[in-house]
N, C-alpha and C positions, 0 to 999 in steps of 0.2 A: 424111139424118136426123142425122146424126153432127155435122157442121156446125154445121146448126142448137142441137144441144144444148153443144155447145162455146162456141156464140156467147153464146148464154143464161148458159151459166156464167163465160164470161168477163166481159160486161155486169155481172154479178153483180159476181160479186170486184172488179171495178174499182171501182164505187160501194162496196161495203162499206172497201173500204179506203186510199178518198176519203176516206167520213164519218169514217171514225177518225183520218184525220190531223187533218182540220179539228178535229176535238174535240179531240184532242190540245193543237192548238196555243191554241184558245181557253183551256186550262185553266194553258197553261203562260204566257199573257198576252202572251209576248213575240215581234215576227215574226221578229228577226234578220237576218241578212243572207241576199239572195235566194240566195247561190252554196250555199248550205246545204241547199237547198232543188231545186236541178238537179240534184240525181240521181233524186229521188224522181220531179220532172216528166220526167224522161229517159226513166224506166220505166213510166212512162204512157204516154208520147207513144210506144215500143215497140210496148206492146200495141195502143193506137189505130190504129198503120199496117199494123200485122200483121192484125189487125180488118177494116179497113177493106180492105186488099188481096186479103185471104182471099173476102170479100164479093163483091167486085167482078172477080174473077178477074186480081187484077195482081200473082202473086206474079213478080218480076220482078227484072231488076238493079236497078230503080229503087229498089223494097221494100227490099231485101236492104242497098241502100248508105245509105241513109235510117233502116234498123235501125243499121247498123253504125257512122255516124256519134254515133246519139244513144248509143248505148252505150259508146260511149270518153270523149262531155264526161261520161255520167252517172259510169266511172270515176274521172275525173278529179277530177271535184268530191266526190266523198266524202273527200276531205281535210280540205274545207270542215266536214265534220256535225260537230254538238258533242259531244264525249266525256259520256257521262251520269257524273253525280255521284254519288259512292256514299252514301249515307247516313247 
């Protein structure tokens, strides 16, 4: 039962803070460049294989090396993200 609501909440938050990027970026008009942008898809693709593993009963090395791969390019690339402007 626990799962299941874990899952539901994680589906959630994933989409809710999908839509807010996208909006985000429609507002700011401009795409930039994509490495700006691979951290944020890093920490998606995270959750989706943790998701997806948890599901399927594959928490494994496979999981685990596949977490740990997308979590170093996603450190990596926060280099890339734009310093916000102060106003």
């Amino acid at each position: 039962m626990l799962s299941i609501i874990a899952t539901i909440l994680l589906v959630l938050s994933i989409s809710y803070v999908f839509y807010k990027a996208v909006r985000k970026h429609r507002t700011e008009g401009s795409i930039g460049d994509i490495r700006s942008y691979l951290s944020s898809i890093c920490l998606f693709l995270i959750a989706i294989v943790n998701l997806w593993a948890q599901s399927f009963d594959l928490l494994g090395i496979l999981s685990w090396g596949i977490t740990i791969i997308l979590l170093m390019i996603g450190s990596y690339c926060t280099k890339y993200i734009r310093k916000a402007e102060n106003g």
